[in-house]
C-alpha positions as CSV (number, residue, x, y, z in Angstrom):
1,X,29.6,-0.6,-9.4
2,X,28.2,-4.2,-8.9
3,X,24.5,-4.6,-10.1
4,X,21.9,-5.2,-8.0
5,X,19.5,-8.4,-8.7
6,X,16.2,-9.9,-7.5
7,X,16.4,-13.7,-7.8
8,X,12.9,-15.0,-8.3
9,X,12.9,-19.2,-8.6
10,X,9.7,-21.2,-9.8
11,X,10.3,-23.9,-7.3
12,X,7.4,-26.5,-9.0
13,X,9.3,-25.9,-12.2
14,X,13.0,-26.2,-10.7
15,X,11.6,-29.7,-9.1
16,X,10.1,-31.0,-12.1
17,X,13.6,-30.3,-14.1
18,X,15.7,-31.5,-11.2
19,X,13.7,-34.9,-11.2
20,X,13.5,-35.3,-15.2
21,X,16.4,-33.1,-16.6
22,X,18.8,-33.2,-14.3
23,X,19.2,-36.7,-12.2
24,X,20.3,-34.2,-9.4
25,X,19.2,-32.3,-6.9
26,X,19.9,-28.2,-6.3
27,X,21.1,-26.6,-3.2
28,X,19.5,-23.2,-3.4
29,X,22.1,-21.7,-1.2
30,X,24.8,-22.5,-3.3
31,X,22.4,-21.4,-6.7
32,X,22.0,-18.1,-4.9
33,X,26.2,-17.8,-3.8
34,X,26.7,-18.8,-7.6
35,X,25.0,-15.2,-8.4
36,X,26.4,-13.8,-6.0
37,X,29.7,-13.6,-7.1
38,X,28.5,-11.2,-10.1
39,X,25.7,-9.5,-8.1
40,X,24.5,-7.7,-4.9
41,X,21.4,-9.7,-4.4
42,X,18.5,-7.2,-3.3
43,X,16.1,-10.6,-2.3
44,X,15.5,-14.1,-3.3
45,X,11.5,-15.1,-3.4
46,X,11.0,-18.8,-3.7
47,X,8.0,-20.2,-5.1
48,X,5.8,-23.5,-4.4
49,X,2.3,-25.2,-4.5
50,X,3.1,-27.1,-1.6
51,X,1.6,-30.4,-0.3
52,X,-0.3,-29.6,3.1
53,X,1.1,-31.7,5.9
54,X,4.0,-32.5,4.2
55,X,6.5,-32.7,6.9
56,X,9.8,-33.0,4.4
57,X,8.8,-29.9,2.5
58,X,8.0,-27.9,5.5
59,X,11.2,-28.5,6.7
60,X,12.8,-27.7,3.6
61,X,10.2,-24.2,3.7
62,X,12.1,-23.5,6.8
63,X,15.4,-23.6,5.9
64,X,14.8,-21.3,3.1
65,X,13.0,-18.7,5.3
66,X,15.7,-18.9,7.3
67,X,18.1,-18.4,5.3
68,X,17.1,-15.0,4.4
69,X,14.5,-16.4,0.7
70,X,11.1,-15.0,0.6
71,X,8.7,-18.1,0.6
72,X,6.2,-17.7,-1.4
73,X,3.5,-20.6,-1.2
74,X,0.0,-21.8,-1.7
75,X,-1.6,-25.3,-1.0
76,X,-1.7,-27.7,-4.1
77,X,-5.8,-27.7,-5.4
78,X,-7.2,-31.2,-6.5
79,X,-9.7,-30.5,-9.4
80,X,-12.1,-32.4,-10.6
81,X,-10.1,-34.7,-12.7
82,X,-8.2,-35.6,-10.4
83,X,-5.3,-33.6,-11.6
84,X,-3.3,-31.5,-8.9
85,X,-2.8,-27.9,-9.4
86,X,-0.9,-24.8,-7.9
87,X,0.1,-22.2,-9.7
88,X,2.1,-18.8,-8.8
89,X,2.8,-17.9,-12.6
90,X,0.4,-14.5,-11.4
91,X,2.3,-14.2,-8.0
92,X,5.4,-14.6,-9.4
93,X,4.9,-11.9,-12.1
94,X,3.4,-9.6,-9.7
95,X,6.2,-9.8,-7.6
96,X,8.9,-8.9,-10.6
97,X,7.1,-6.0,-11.8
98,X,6.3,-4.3,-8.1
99,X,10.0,-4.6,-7.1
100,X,11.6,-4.0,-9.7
101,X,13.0,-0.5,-8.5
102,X,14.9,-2.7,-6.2
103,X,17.1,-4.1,-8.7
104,X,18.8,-3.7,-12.1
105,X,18.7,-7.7,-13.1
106,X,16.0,-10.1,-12.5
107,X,17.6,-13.7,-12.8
108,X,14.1,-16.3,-13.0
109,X,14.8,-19.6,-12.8
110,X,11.7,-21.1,-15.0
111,X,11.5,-22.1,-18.5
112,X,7.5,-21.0,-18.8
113,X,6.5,-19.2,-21.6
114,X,3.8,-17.9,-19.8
115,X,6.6,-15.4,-18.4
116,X,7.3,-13.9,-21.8
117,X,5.6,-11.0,-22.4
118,X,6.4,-10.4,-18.4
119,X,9.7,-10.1,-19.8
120,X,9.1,-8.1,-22.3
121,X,7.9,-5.5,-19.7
122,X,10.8,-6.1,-17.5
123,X,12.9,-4.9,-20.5
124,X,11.1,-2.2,-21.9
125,X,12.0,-0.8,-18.1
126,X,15.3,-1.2,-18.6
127,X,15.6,-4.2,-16.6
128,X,18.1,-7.1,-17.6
129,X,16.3,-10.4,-17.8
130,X,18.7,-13.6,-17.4
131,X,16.7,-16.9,-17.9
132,X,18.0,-19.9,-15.8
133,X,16.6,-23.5,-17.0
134,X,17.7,-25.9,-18.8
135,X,17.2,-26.5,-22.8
136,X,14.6,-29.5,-23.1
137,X,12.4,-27.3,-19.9
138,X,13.0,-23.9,-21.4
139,X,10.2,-22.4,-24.0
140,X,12.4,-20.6,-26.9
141,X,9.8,-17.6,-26.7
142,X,11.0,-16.8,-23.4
143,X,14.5,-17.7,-23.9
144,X,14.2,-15.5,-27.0
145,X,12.7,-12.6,-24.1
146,X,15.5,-13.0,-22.3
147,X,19.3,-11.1,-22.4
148,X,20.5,-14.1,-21.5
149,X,20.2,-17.6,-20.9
150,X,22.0,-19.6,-18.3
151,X,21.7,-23.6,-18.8
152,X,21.4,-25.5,-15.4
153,X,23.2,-28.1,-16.6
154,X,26.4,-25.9,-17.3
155,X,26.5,-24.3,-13.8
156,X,25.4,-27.9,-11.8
157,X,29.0,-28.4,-10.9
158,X,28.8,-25.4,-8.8
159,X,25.1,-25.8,-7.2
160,X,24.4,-29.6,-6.9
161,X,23.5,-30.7,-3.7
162,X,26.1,-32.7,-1.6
């Protein structure tokens, strides 16, 4: 019997290693067919702080939604420095723990450390954790959480953008 996973993808992250990491760019649908293959996926939730008014990422937004992802999103916040700032680390881990009935393996696609003890947790419930990032993005305490790592790099063949 195929195992049933919940892909959940830190889209500022994946951006930020796609445009210093990388030198390429990600088709989602073809990152979510890659796991696929090995999996029934249950869902795919998409994460982003996204730029209000941004016509190119709304568009982008849209294909996702329809496309079957969960897009999950909140308007970037200017602070007082200057400095922007949207962060879904909370949503995101929210999101793992209250569905995890729904699946067996949770593939996240981040290399935060702030997920580690979330981890942790997913494991202690008997969940599989597979980290997906790539090695100069990825802390080692949550690689160490993870059962497995998956390097973007190794798999880009296979989900590059055409």
């Amino acid at each position: 019997m195929r195992r049933r996973a919940g892909i959940f993808i830190d889209g500022t992250n994946l951006y930020f290693i796609q445009k210093n990491f990388l030198n390429a760019k990600i088709d989602i649908i073809k990152f979510i067919d890659y796991f696929k293959k090995d999996y029934d996926i249950y869902n795919v939730f998409f994460y982003l702080a996204y730029k209000e008014e941004d016509e190119k990422q709304e568009k982008f937004l849209k294909l996702l939604a329809f496309s079957g992802v969960t897009v999950v999103k909140k308007p970037v916040k200017q602070l007082k420095d200057g400095t922007l700032k949207g962060d879904l680390d909370v949503d995101i881990a929210i999101d793992m723990l209250l569905t995890k009935d729904n699946y067996d393996t949770a593939i996240l696609c981040s290399g935060d450390s702030d997920f580690e003890r979330l981890v942790y947790t997913l494991r202690n419930f008997g969940k599989e954790v597979i980290c997906v990032s790539t090695k100069e993005s990825s802390s080692l305490e949550l690689v160490n959480a993870s059962d497995r790592y998956i390097d973007l790099k190794d798999i880009l063949p296979f989900i590059r953008l055409e």
